[in-house]
N, C-alpha and C positions, 0 to 999 in steps of 0.2 A: 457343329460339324457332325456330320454323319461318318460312323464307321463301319465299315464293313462287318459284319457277322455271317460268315459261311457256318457255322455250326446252329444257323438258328432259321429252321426251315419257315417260322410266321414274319422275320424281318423282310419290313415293306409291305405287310398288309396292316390294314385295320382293322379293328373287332368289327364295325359296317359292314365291311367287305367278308370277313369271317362268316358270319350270318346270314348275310343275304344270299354266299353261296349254299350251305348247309341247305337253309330254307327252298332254295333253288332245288336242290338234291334229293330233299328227305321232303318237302312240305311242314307244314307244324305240328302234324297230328303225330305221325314219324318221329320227330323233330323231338317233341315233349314223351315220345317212348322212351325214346336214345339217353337221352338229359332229363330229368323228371323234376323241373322247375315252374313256376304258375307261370310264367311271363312268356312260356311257349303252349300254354292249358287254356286259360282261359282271357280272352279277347286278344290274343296274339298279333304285334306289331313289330318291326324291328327298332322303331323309334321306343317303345318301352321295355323290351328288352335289352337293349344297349344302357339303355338307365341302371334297369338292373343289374347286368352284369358289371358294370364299372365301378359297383357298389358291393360286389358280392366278388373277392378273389376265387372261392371255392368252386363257384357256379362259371366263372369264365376259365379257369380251368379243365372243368370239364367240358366244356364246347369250345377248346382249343386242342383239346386232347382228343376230340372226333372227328374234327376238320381235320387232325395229323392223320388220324386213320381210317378217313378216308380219303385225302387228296394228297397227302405227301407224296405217295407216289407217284403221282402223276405231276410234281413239279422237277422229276430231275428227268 
């Protein structure tokens, strides 16, 4: 069962979605300024960055913590 979480601005999205907006946003060159990660550096994909990041808590942290600031706002 699903529970609600209001105190949790990423409930309902996925890290896909997380990324593909960023990259949307910032592009990857941007993207690998903001987050200083290889898997936004060099041959950038979002299929091998989601590898990464599922693998790396540190590193999706911080490109959860950029999506907060930049789009939080804009989800209430």
């Amino acid at each position: 069962m699903h529970t609600p979480q209001p105190n949790n601005p990423l409930h309902g999205l996925t890290l896909e979605q997380i990324v593909e907006q960023l990259v949307d946003h910032y592009g990857w060159n941007k993207l690998a300024q903001r987050v200083n990660i290889n898997c936004f550096k060099s041959d950038p994909s979002v299929k091998s960055s989601l590898k990464f990041l599922r693998r790396t808590p540190w590193a999706r942290a911080e490109v959860e913590a950029l999506y907060l600031a930049t789009f939080a706002k804009d989800r209430h």
